[in-house]
C-alpha positions in Angstrom: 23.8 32.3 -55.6 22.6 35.8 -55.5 23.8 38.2 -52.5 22.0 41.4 -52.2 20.7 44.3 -49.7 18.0 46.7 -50.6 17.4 48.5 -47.5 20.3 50.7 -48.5 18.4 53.8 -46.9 18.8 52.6 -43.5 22.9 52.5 -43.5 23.9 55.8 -42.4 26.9 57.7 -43.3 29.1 56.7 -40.1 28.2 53.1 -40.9 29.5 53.4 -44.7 32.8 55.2 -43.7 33.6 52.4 -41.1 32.3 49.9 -44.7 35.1 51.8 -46.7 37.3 51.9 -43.9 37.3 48.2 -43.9 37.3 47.7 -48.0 41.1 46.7 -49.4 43.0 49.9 -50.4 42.2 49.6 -54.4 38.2 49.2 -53.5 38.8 52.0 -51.0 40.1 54.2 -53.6 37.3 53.2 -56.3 34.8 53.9 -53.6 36.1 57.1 -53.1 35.9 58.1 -56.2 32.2 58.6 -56.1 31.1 62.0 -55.6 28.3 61.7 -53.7 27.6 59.4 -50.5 25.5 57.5 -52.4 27.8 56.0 -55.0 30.2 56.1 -52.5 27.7 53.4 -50.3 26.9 51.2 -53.4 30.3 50.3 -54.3 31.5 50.1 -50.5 28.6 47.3 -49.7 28.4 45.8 -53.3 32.0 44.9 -52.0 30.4 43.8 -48.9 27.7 41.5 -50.4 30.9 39.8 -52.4 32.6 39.2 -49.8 29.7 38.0 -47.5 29.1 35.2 -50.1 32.8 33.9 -50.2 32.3 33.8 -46.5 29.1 31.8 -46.8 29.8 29.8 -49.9 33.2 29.0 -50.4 34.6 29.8 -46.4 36.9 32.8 -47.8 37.2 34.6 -45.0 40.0 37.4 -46.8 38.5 40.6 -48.7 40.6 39.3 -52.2 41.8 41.2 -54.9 40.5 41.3 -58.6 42.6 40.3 -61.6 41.0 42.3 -64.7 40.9 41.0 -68.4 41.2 43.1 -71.4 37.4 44.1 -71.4 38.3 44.7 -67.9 35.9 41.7 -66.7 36.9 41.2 -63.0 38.0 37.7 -62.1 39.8 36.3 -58.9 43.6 35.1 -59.3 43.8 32.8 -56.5 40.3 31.4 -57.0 40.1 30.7 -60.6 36.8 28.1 -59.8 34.6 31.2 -58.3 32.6 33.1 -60.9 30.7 36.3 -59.7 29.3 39.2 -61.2 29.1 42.7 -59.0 26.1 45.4 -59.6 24.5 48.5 -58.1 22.4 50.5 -58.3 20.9 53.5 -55.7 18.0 51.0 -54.5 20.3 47.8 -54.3 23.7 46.2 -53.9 24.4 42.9 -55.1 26.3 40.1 -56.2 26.2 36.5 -57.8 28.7 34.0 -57.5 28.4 30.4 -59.3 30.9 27.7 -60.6 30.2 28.9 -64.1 30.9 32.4 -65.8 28.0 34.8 -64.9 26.8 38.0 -65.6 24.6 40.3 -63.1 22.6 43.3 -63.1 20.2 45.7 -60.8 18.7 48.4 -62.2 16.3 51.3 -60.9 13.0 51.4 -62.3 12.9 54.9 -64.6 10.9 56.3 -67.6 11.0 54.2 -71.0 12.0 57.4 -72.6 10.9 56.8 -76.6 14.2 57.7 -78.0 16.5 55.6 -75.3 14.0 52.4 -76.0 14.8 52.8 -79.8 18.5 53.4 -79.5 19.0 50.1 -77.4 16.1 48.1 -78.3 15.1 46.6 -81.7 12.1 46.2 -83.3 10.3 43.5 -81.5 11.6 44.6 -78.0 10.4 48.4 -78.8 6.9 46.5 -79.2 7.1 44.7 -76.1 8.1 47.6 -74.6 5.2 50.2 -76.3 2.4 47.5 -75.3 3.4 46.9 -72.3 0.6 47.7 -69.3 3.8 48.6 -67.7 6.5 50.0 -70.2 9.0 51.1 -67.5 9.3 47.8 -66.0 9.4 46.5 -69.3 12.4 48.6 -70.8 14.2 48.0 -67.4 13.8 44.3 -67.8 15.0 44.4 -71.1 18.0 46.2 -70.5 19.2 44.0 -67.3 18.9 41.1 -69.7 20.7 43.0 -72.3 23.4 44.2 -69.5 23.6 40.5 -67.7 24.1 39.0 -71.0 27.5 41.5 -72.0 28.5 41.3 -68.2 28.4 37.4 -68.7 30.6 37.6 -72.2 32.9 40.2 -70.4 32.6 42.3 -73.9 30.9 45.7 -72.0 28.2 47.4 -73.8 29.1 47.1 -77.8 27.3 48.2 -81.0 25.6 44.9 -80.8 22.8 45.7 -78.0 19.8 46.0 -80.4 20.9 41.9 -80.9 22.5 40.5 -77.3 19.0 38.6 -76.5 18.9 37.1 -80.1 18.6 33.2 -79.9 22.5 33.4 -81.4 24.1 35.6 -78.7 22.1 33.8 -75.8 23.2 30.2 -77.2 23.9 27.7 -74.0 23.0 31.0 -71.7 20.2 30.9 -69.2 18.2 34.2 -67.9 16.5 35.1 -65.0 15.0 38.1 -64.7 13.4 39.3 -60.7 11.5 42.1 -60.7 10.8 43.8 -57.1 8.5 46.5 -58.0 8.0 47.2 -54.8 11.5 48.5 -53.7 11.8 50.0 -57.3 14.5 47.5 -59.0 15.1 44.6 -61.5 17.3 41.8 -61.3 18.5 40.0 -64.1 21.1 37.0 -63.9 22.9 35.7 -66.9 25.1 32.3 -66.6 26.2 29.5 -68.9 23.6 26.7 -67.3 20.9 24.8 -68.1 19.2 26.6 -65.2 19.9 29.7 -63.1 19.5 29.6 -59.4 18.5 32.0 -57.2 18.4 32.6 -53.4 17.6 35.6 -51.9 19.5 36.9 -49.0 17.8 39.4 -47.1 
């Protein structure tokens, strides 16, 4: 189940400090971290969207805390059933949560930039990509698959990006990728299903 707000432009500032306020003192400090109010707001209400679908779902009315892996893949300790996947991005906030391991993305829409396309995509993707009547949307589709897919795996971003979408890597792995052109942003979801599901909470 996918959580997610993308009318970040109407929360004002007062409304993201009382957000932050509210987060647990190790989100608070990560928030914080951000030097600008806007990175500061995306990691405050990705938070929020998290823990607005443990409300919903599972009745986990507690902001929890995140055990971390070696990859640093975020899991929860006492709930070791719940699988979610947190992203952000300065359009939207989001996050999936599902009975299986998961991976999510959101990215901006933003120039397909010849050299970045080559460096992260291979031969057939660049193609894709090049003939596309739409290359930004298709680069950014791409690359939340890619992103999804090594979120899912816990791995991070590794030497073998050219490859994470080959029929090998995405073995027993379902994709779903949502474009929303219109508020300038791509969702892709990554999980080990026969079928990703999606709801949209607006």
């Amino acid at each position: 189940m996918l959580y997610i707000n993308d009318h970040l432009e109407q929360i004002s500032e007062k409304l993201v400090e009382k957000a932050i306020s509210m987060l647990p003192s190790w989100r608070r400090e990560q928030a914080l971290r951000f030097k600008y109010f806007e990175g500061k707001r995306e990691c405050a209400l990705a938070y929020m969207e998290f823990c607005r679908g443990l409300r919903l779902e599972y009745n986990i009315p507690e902001m929890p805390l995140f055990s971390y892996d070696d990859h640093q893949k975020p899991s929860l300790h006492a709930y070791p059933h719940i699988y979610f996947s947190l992203s952000h991005c300065k359009e939207a906030v989001g996050c999936f949560l599902s009975d299986v391991p998961c991976g999510l993305d959101i990215e901006c829409l933003r120039p397909a930039k010849d050299s970045l396309v080559r460096y992260c995509m291979n031969e057939e993707e660049c193609r894709q990509i090049f003939s596309s009547p739409n290359p930004d949307a298709a680069f950014i589709s791409l690359w939340t698959k890619k992103e999804a897919v090594f979120k899912l795996k816990g791995t991070g971003i590794n030497d073998d990006i050219k490859n994470i979408l080959s029929p090998e890597n995405t073995k027993g792995i379902s994709i779903v990728t949502t474009p929303n052109l219109y508020r300038g942003y791509i969702i892709s979801v990554a999980q080990y299903s026969t079928q990703a599901k999606i709801q949209l909470w607006k």
